[in-house]
C-alpha positions in Angstrom: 20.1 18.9 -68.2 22.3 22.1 -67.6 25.0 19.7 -66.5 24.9 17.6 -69.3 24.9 20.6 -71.5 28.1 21.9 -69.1 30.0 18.1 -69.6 29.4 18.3 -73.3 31.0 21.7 -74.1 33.7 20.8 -71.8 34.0 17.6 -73.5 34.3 19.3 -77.3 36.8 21.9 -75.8 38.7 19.8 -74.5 38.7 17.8 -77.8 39.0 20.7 -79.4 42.4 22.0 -77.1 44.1 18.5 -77.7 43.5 18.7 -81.8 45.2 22.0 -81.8 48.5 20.4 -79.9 48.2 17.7 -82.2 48.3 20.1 -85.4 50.8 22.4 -84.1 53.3 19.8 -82.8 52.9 17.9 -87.0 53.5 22.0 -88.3 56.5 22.4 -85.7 58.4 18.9 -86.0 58.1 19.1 -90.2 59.3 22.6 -89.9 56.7 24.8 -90.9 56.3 26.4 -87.1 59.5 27.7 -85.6 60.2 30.4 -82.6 60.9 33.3 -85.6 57.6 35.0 -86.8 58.9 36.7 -89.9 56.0 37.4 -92.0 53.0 39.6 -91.3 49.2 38.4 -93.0 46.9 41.0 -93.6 43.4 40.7 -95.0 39.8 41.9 -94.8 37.3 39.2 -93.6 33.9 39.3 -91.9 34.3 40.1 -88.4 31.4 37.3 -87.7 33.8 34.6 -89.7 36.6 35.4 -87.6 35.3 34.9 -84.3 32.9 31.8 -85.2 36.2 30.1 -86.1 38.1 31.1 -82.6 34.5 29.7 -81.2 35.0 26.7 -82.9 39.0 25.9 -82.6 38.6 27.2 -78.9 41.2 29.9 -79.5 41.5 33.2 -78.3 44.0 35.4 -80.5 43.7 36.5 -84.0 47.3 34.9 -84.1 46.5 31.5 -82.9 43.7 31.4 -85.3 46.0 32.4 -88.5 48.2 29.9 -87.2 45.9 26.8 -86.3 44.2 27.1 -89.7 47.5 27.7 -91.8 48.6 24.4 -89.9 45.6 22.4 -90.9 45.4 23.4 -94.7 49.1 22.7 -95.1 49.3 19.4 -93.0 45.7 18.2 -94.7 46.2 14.9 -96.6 44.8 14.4 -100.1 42.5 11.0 -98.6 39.4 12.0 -100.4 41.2 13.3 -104.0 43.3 9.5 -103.8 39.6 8.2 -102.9 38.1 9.5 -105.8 40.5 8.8 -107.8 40.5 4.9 -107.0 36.5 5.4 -108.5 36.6 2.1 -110.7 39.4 0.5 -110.2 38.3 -2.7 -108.4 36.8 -5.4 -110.8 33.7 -5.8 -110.7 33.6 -9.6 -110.9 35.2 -9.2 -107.1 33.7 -10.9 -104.2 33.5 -8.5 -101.2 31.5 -11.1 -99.4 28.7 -8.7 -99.2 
C-alpha cells in the first residue's frame, strides 16, 4: 500500500513538473516571460494559501509560484465563457443520433 501511495505522488509530481514546462515555455515563446525581471509584486496573503499552492504546483520559491500562476491566468483560454455562450444555438429539431 505505501508503495502505491509512493507511485502515485510521484506520478502527480511528475504530472505536475511537466505542466509547469508546458505553461512557462506558452508564457516565454508569446513573450510574456523573458531573462529581464523588471517589476516587483507585493501583497499580503494567508501564509497557509501560499504554501498549499507551491504543494500543489510542486514548486518551491515564492518566485516560481508568482510566476507559474501569472502564466496560467494569462495563457487560460475562454472555453467555458464561448461554451456558455453557444447555450441555444443548435436547433432543436437536430438529430444527434442519441
Amino acid at each position: 500500500m505505501g508503495a502505491q501511495i509512493r507511485s502515485a505522488a510521484e506520478s502527480e509530481a511528475k504530472v505536475a513538473l511537466t505542466r509547469n514546462k508546458l505553461v512557462l515555455e506558452q508564457a516565454r515563446a508569446v513573450g510574456l516571460l523573458g531573462t529581464t525581471k523588471n517589476t516587483r509584486l507585493s501583497g499580503r496573503v494567508p501564509s497557509e494559501l501560499v504554501e498549499a499552492a507551491k504543494k500543489r504546483a510542486h514548486v518551491t520559491s515564492d518566485t516560481e509560484l508568482l510566476e507559474l500562476a501569472l502564466s496560467r491566468l494569462a495563457l487560460e483560454d475562454d472555453f467555458g465563457a464561448r461554451l456558455v455562450g453557444r447555450k441555444g444555438s443548435i436547433p432543436t429539431d437536430i438529430d444527434l443520433g442519441v
